[in-house]
N, C-alpha and C positions, 0 to 999 in steps of 0.2 A: 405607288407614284415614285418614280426615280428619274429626277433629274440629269439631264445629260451633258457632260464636257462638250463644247465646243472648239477648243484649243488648239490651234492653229487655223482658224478658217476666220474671215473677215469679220469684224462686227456689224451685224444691220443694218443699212441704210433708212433710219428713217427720217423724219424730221419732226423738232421739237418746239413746242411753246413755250417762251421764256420769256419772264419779264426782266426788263432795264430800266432802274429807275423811274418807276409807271409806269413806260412804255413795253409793249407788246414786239416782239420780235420773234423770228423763226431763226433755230439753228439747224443743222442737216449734220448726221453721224461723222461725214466729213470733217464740217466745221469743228467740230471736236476731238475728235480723235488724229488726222492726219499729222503727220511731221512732228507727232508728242509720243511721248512717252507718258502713260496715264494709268492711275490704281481706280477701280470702279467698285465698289460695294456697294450691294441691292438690299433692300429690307424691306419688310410688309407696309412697314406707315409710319407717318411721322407722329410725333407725338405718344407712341407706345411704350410700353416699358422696357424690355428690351433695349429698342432703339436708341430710345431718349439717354437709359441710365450706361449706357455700355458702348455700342455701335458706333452711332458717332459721334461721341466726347472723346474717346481713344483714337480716333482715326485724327479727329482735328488736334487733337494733341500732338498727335506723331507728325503732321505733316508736315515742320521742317526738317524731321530726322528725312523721309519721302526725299525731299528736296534734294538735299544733300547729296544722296544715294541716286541721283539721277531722272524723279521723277519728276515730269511738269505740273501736274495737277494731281489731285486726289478727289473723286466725282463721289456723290450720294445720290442714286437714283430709286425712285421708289412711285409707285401708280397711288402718284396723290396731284391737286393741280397745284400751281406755280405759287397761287397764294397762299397756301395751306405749306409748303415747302421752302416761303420765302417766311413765313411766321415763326416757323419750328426752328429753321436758323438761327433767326431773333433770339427765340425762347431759350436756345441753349447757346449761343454766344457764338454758333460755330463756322464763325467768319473766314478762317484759310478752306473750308471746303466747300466745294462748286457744287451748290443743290441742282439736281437734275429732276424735273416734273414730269414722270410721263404719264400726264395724264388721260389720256387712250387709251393705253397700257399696247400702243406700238410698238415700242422697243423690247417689253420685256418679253410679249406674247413671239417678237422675230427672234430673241434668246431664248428660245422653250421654257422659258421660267414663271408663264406664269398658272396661279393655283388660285381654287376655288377654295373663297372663306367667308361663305355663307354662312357659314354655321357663327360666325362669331359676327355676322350683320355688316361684311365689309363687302364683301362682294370678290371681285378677281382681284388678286394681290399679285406683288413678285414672291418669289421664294429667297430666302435668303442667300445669296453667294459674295464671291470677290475675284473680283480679276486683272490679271494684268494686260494692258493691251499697248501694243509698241508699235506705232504708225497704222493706225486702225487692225491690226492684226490681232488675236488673242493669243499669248502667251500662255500663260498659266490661268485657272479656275482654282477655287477651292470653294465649293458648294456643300452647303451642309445637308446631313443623312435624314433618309427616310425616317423620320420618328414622329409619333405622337406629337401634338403641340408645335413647340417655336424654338425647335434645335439652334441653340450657337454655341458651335462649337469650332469651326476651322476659318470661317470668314470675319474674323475677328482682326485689328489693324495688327497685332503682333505678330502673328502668325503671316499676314505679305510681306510684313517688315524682315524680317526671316529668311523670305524667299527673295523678299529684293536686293537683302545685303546679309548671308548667311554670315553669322558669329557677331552678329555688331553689338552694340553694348546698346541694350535698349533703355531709355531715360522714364527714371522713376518716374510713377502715376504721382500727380503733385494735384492737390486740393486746395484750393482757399475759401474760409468763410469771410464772407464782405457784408456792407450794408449799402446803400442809394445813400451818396452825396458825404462818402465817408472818405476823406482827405489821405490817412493813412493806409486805407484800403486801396486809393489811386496809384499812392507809392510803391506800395509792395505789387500789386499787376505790374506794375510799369517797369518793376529791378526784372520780374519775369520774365517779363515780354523784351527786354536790352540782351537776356542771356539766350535769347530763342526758346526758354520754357514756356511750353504746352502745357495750360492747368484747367481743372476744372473751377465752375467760380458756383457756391452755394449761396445766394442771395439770402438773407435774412428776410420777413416779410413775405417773402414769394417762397423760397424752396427749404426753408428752416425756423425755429423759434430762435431765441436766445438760450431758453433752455437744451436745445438742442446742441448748440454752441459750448455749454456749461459742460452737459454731459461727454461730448467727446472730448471736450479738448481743457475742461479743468477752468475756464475759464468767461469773463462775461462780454467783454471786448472784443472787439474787430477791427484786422484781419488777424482771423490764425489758419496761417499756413503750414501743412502737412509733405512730405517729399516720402512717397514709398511707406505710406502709415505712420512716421515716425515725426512728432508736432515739432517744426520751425522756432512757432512763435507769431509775432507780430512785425510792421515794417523794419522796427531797429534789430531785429534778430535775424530775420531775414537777409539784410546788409550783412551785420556780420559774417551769416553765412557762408552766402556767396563771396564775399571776400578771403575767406578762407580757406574756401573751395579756390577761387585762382589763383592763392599763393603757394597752397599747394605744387 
């Protein structure tokens, strides 16, 4: 099985089922792609591992550097339906990125990408790729290799990022551990989100213990924020930080 570029020939015309706010709407390849400049990465399913811990926490991370660099949107498309894709959003925070449902698997079977994964009880899936498309156009692909398993290896957000703006300074992977209804946790998302840091956020209760908190980070409190492996601290170190970082 080997996946093929399409790169330079129109993206597929089909149309999609999307929710808005409750409500049911169709969009058409047009509606989304025309008059933009757009980053597409495809993946087998929401809520996988892969997807969930790597996929797209990194791409939503990245997309104001995207931004920046000229692109309008950053899309997650994957042969799952809108409510299972508007869930997964939820579950992992990843609000700058435009979930795409194709649940048909319209789109992905007119991109030859899609593959049988029976074997794992999911049925037709996409293959994993990424692409850049510029006024419905495809630009560039970067489609992962024939191998065994759930290759990711080149459609990863670093690697478009790369191609969308070769040499840029890519912004450290930043982590924070939080808890629900924790005031200093508010603050320190918030110093992040005023500097346009991209982070991932480890919920305590839901994606961690406390002792999990102890073990990496030395400590029992929350938030501790990490920048490129290296621990922050909590919201008043944080401050510090970045204060220091723009006096720099």
């Amino acid at each position: 099985m080997t996946m093929k570029s399409i790169e330079g020939q129109r993206v597929p015309e089909v149309v999609f089922k999307l929710r808005d706010n409750d409500e049911w709407r169709e969009a058409t390849s047009a509606d989304i792609f025309a008059g933009r400049k757009v980053v597409l990465f495809a993946l087998p399913g929401a809520f996988t591992p892969t997807c969930s811990a790597s996929h797209l926490p990194r791409y939503n991370e990245l997309v104001p550097t995207f931004r920046e660099h000229g692109i309008d949107e950053v899309i997650c498309v994957s042969v799952n339906d809108a409510f299972v894709m508007e869930a997964w959003q939820r579950d992992q925070g990843a609000d700058r990125v435009f979930m795409l449902a194709d649940g048909n698997a319209d789109f992905t079977t007119a991109m030859g990408m899609l593959v049988d994964k029976r074997d794992l009880g999911f049925g037709p899936r996409s293959w994993r790729y990424s692409m850049l498309v510029d006024d419905g156009v495809i630009e560039r692909m970067f489609i992962e290799p024939d191998k065994p398993g759930d290759p990711f290896e080149v459609s990863d957000a670093d690697t478009m990022l790369q191609h969308v703006a070769p040499g840029v300074a890519q912004p450290a992977p930043v982590t924070i551990f939080s808890k629900p209804g924790c005031p200093h946790c508010a603050r320190a998302k918030r110093l992040l989100r005023e500097q346009s840091i991209g982070y991932e956020e480890i919920v305590l209760g839901r994606d961690a213990t406390v002792r999990s908190v102890r073990a990496v980070a030395g400590a029992d409190t929350v938030p501790q924020v990490f920048m490129d492996g290296v621990r922050i601290g909590g919201a008043d170190e944080l401050q510090a930080y970045l204060d220091k970082r723009r006096a720099a």
